[in-house]
C-alpha positions in Angstrom: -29.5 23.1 56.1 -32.2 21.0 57.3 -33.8 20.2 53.9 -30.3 19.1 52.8 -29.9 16.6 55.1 -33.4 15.4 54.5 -32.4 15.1 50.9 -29.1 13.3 52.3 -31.3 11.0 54.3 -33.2 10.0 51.2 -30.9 9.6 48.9 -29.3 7.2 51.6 -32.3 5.1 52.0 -33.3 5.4 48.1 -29.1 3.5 48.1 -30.2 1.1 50.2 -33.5 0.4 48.8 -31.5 -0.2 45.2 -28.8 -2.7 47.1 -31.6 -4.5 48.6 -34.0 -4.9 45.4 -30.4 -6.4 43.5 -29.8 -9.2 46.3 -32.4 -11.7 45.3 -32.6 -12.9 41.7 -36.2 -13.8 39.8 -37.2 -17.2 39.4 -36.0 -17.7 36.2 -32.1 -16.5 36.9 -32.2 -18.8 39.6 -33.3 -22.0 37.3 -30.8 -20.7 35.2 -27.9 -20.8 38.0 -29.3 -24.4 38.7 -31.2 -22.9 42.1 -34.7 -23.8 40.9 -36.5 -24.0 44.6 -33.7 -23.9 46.7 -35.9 -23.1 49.7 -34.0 -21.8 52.8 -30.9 -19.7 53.4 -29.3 -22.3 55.3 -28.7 -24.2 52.7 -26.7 -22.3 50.8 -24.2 -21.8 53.7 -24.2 -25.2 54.3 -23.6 -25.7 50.6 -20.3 -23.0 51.3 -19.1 -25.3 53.5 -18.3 -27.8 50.9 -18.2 -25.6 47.8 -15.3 -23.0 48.1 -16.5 -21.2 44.7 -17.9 -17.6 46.6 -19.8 -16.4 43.3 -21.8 -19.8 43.7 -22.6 -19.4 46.8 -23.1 -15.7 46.3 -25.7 -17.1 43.7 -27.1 -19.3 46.1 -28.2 -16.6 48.3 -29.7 -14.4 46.3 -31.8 -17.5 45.2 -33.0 -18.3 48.9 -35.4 -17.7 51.3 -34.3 -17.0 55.2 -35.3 -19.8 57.3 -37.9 -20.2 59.6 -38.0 -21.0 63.3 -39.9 -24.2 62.6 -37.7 -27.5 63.3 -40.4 -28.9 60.2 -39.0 -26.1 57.8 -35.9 -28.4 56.7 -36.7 -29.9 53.8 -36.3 -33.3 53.2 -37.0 -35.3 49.8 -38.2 -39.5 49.1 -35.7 -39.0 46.4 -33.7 -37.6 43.3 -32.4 -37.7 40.1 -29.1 -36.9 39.0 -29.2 -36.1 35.3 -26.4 -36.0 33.4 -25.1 -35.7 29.4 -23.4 -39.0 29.0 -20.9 -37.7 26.5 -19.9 -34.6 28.8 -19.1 -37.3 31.6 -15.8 -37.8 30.6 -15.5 -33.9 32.2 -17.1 -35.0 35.3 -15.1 -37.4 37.2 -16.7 -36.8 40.9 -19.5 -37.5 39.0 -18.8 -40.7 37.3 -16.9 -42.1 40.5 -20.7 -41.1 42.2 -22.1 -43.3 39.8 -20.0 -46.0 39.4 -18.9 -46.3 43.3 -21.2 -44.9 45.4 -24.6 -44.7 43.9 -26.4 -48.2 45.0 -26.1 -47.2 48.8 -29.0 -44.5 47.7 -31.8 -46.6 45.9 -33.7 -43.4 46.1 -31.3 -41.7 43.6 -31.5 -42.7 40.1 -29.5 -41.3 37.4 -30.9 -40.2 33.5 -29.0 -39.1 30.7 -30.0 -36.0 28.5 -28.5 -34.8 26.1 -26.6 -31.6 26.7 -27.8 -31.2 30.4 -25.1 -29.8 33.0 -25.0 -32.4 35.8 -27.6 -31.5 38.3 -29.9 -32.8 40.7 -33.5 -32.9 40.6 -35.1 -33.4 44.1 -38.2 -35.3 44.5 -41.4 -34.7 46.7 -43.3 -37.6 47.6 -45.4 -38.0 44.7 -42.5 -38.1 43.0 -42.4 -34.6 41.1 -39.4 -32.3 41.2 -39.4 -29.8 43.7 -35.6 -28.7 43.6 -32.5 -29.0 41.0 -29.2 -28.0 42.3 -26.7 -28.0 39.8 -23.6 -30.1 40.8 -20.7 -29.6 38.2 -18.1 -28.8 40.4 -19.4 -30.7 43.3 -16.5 -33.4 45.0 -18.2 -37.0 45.3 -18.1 -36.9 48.8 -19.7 -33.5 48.6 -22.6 -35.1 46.8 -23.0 -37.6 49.4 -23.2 -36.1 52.5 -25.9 -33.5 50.2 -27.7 -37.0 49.5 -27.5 -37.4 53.4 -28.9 -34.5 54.4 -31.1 -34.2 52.3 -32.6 -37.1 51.1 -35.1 -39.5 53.2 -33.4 -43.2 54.1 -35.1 -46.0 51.7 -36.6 -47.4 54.6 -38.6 -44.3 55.4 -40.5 -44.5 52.3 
């Protein structure tokens, strides 16, 4: 009796083991979920808060790293870019009303076309590199901003 429940404890733990190893994805599913560095767990339920998509979010934190205590550990960037396919615009309205309406109040943020690219943005350290590209298809403008808020250093502090 006592060796099977020892095989019943295992067998419970080897579960466990196996649901743990499939909640965080590798790199490269995450850069292909448009997660590419998203750094802290905290993130992503602030990103819930805005995005009401639960797979994404889902997505988001099997893609993250828990937070630290540190105050410092929020991550803040001199800037972005918000890279778009100009012909797939006309699909992106939040987007276009971003660019045409509200993107001058962030002279940080500067916006390149590629071809085929999903709208996304690509968060910049202070050299300039990208550290960060969130994917922001089904992002609301004002979803964007208060992202851009939270996230991105004032021009003045650059």
């Amino acid at each position: 009796m006592c060796s099977y429940t020892m095989c019943l404890v295992l067998l419970f733990a080897f579960f466990i083991c196996f649901a743990q190893a499939d909640q965080h994805l590798s790199t490269k599913e995450c850069e292909n979920l448009g997660f590419t560095g998203l750094a802290l767990c905290s993130d992503c339920h602030t990103f819930a808060e805005y995005i009401k998509d639960q797979e994404l979010v889902s997505d988001c934190l099997k893609c993250c790293s828990e937070d630290s205590d540190d105050a410092t550990s929020k991550i803040i960037y001199s800037g972005a870019i918000l890279e778009v396919c100009m012909r797939k615009l006309v699909f992106y309205p939040e987007i276009v009303g971003f660019i045409e309406e509200e993107k001058d109040k962030y002279p940080t943020v500067k916006v390149q076309y590629a071809f085929n690219s999903p709208p996304k943005l690509i968060m910049l350290d202070d050299d300039g590199k990208p550290k960060e590209t969130i994917r922001v298809d089904n992002w609301k403008r004002e979803h964007i901003l208060q992202f851009l808020r939270e996230k991105v250093k004032p021009s003045s502090d650059i």
